[in-house]
C-alpha positions in Angstrom: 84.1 132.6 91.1 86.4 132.1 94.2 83.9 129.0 95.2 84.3 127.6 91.2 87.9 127.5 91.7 87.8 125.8 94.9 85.7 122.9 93.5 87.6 122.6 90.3 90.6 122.4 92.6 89.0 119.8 94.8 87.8 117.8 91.6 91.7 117.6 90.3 92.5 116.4 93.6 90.4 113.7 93.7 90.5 112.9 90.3 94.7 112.4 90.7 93.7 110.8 94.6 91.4 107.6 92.1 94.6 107.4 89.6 96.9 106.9 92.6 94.4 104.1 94.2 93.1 102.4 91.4 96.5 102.0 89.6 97.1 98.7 88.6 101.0 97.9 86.9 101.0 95.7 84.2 104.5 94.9 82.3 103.8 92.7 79.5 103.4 92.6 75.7 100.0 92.7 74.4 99.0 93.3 70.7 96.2 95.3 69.5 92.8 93.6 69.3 90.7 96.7 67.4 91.0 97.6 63.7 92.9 100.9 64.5 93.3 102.2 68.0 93.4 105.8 68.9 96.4 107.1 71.1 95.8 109.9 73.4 97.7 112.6 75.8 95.6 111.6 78.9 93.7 108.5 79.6 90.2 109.9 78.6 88.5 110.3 75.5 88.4 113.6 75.2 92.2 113.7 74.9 94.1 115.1 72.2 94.7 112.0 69.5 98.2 112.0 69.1 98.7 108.6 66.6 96.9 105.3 65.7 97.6 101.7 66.3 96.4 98.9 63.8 95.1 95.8 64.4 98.0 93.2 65.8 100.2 96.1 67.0 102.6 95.2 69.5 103.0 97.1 72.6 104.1 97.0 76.0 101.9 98.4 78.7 103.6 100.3 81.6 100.5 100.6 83.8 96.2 100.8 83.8 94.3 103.0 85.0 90.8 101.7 85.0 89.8 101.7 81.5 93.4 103.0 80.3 96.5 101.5 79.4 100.1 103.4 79.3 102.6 102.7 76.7 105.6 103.9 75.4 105.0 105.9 71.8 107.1 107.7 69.4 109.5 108.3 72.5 107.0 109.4 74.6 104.1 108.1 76.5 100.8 107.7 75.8 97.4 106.5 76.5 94.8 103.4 75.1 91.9 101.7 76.0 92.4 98.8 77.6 89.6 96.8 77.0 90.8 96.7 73.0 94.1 94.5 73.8 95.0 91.0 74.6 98.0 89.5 75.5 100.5 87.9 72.8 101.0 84.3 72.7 104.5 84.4 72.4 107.1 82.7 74.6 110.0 84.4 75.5 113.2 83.7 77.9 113.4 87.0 80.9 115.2 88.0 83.9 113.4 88.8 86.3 114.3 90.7 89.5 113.1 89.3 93.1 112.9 90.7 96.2 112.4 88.1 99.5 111.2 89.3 102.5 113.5 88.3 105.5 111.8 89.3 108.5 108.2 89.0 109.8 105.5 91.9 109.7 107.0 93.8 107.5 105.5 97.2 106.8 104.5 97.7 103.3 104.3 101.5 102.2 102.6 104.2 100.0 106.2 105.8 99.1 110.1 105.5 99.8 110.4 106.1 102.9 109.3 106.0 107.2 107.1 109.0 106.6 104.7 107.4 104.1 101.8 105.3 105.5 101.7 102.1 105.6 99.3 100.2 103.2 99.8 96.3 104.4 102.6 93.9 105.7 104.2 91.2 104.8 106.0 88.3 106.5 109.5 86.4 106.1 109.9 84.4 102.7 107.7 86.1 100.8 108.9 86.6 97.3 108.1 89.6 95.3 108.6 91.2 91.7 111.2 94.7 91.7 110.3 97.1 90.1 112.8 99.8 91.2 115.2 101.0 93.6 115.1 104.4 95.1 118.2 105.1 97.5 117.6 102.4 100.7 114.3 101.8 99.6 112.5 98.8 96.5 109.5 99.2 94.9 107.7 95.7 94.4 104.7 94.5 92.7 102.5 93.0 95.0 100.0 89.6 94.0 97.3 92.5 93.2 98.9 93.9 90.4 99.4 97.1 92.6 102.7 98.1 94.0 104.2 99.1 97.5 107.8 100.3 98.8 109.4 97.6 101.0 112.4 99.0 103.3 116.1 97.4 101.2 117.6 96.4 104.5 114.4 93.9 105.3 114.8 92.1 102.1 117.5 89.8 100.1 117.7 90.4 96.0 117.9 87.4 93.6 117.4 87.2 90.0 116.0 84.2 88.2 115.7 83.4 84.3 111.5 82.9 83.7 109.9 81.6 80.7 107.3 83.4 80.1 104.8 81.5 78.1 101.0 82.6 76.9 100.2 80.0 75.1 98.0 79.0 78.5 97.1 82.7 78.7 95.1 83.3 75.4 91.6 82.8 75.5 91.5 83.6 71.8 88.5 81.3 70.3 86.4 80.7 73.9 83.2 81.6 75.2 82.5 82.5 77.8 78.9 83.0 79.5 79.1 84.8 82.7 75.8 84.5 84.6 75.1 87.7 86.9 73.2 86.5 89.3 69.5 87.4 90.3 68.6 90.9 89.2 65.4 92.9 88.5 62.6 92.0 91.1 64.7 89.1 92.5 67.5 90.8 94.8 69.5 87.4 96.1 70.5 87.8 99.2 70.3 90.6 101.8 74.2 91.8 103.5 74.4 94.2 105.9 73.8 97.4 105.6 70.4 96.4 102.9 73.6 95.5 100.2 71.9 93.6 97.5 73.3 90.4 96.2 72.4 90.9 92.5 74.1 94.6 92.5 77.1 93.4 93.8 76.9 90.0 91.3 76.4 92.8 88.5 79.4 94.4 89.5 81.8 91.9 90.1 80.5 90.4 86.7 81.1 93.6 84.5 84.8 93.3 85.8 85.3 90.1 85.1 83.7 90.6 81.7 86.7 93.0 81.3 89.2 91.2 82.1 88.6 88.2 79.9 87.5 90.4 77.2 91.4 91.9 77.2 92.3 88.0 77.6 90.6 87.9 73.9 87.9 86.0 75.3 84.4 86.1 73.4 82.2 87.4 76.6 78.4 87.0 76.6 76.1 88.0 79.2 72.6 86.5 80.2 71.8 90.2 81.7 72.8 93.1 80.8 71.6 95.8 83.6 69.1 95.1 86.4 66.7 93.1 85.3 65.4 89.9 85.6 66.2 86.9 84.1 64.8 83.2 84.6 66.7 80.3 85.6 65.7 78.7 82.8 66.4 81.4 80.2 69.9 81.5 81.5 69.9 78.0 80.6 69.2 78.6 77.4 71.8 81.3 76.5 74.3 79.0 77.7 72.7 76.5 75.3 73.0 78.1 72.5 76.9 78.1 72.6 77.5 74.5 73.4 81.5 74.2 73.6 81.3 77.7 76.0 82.4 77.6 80.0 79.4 79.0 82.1 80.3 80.6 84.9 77.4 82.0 87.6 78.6 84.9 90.0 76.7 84.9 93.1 77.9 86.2 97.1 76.5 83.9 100.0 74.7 84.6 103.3 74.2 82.7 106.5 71.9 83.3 109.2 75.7 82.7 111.3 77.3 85.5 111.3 80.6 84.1 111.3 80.2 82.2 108.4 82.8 83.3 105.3 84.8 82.5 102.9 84.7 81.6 99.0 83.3 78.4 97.4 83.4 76.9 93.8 80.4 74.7 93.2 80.2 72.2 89.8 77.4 69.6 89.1 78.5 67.3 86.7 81.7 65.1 87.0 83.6 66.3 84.3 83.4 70.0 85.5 85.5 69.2 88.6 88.8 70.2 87.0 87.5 73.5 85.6 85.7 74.6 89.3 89.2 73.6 90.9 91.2 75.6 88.5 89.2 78.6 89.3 89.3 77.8 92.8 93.0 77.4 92.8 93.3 80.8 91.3 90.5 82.5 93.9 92.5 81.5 97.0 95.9 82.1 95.5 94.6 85.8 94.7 92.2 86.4 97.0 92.5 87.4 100.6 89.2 85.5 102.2 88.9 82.4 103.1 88.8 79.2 101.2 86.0 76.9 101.7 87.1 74.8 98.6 85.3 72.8 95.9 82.0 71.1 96.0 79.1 69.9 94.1 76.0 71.7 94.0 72.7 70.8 92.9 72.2 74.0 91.5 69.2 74.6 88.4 71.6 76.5 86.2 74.3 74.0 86.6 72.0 70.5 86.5 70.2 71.4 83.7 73.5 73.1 81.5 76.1 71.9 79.0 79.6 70.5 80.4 81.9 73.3 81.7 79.4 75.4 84.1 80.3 76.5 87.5 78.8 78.3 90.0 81.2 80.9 92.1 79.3 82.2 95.7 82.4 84.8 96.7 82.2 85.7 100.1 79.7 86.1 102.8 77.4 89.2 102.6 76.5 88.6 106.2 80.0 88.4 107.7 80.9 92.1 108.5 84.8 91.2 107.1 84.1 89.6 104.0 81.4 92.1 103.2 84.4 95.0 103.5 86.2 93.1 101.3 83.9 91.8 98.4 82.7 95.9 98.3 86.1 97.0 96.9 87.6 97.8 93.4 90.9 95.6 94.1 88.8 92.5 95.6 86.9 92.7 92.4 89.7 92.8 90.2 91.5 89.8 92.0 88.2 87.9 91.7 88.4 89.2 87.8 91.9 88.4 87.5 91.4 84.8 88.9 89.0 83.8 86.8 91.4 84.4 83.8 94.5 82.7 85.0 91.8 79.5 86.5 90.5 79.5 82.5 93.7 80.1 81.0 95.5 76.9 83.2 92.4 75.0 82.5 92.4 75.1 78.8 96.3 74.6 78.5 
């Protein structure tokens, strides 16, 4: 029994050790994209319901938790799923607190104060979001969507009026085909360590399928789980939504070891704009290295409709990139990129 306890113990622990980790802020009004959404105590689904939230409900989310998003509720808080809203297209005039970073190497941290680790730095100039104050101490949302506490006496405050506009962020009416690379009996390329190419491409795809999906995006996939699919095939799910944007997810590998970084390939002419938006937004968000835009005389993008692309993100043979393309936040930032590349193209 004494053993039981232990585990259970060591299962909150961790449990509240991923919530801390894989928290994501998210201020911002979004509306209510199923027919009646369930509201729960925790973020799980076995939760006690404690209201509904009809179609076109709008609410602001205070943070997400993987599949979960907090909002305020009847005066208190509560918990959705996240994949069943979208952001509202309305445009509104807000102040918005900054925070500027005034010296180099600044050390980022877990919690207010010295004697909480430090997560990352930053360097003079660098403008952040505020999202509290706590004695000498600011809490600032960082280009990930996480947060970090910044020391008060290493930064300058400013406040500027914003428009915020999502009239450029609703993907209300597209389609979108993301390819998953490889898959089944064809594993891509080999990283190191025996990674897989068409797991990680699965991955990476199923979170960017999420993200557009809470953009209000109409997301299909030419592969479901681990499987394989011809070239051609993929080709022809594509087809069959002409006016869609195809996007292929694929990671890269080099017999040079030092060879990294993120490309965005298109084919045709008129898909250069599209593969730079999304490149624009993959080295803005991104931390590896950016290798640019070029064309690429690739099967799935020569033989497609207008609007296909073909991501390779990051080097599965480069020992730093492969660190990095492995994680939840690169994934997310990848996800996340994709979303604000679409929504800048179609404005």
């Amino acid at each position: 029994m004494q053993q039981i306890k232990k585990l259970a113990l060591l299962s909150i622990v961790f449990l509240l050790f991923l919530g801390t980790v894989k928290n994501a802020y998210a201020n911002g009004d979004y509306e209510v994209g199923a027919s009646s959404l369930n509201v729960r105590e925790e973020p799980t689904k076995h939760s006690k319901v404690i209201g509904t939230l009809p179609r076109g409900t709008a609410v602001d989310v205070l943070e997400i938790q993987y599949d979960w998003a907090k909002i305020k509720y009847n005066g208190k808080t509560g918990w959705i799923a996240s994949y069943f809203l979208y952001k509202t297209t309305n445009s509104t005039n807000k102040i918005e607190s900054l925070v500027s970073v005034v010296a180099n190497g600044v050390h980022l941290r877990s919690g207010p104060g010295t004697n909480h680790p430090i997560i990352g730095y930053t360097k003079s100039g660098d403008t952040f979001s505020l999202i509290e104050t706590k004695g000498d101490w600011k809490r600032i949302r960082l280009k990930n969507g996480k947060s970090a506490w910044i020391a008060g006496w290493l930064v300058s405050s400013q406040q500027e009026s914003i428009k915020i506009s999502n009239s450029a962020g609703d993907l209300r009416g597209k389609t979108i085909i993301i390819d998953a690379g490889h898959g089944g009996y064809d594993p891509g390329a080999i990283g190191i360590g025996g990674l897989l190419e068409k797991d990680i491409n699965y991955q990476t795809s199923q979170m960017v399928k999420k993200k557009l999906v809470q953009a209000g995006a109409n997301v299909i996939m030419t592969r479901v789980d681990d499987r394989y699919v011809g070239l051609q095939e993929r080709v022809n799910i594509s087809q069959g939504f002409p006016a869609s944007v195809f996007i292929s997810i694929h990671h890269n590998a080099h017999k040079n070891l030092g060879a990294k970084g993120i490309n965005t390939f298109y084919y045709q002419p008129t898909d250069k704009n599209l593969a730079f938006a999304i490149q624009e937004q993959l080295n803005k968000q991104t931390p590896l290295n950016n290798n640019g835009v070029q064309i690429g005389d690739y099967y799935v993008l020569r033989n497609n409709h207008p609007q296909s692309i073909l991501l390779e993100l990051g080097f599965l043979t480069n020992a730093n990139d492969l660190g990095t393309i492995q994680s939840y936040q690169f994934q997310e930032q990848v996800a996340n990129s994709i979303v604000q590349g679409l929504q800048n193209y179609f404005h």
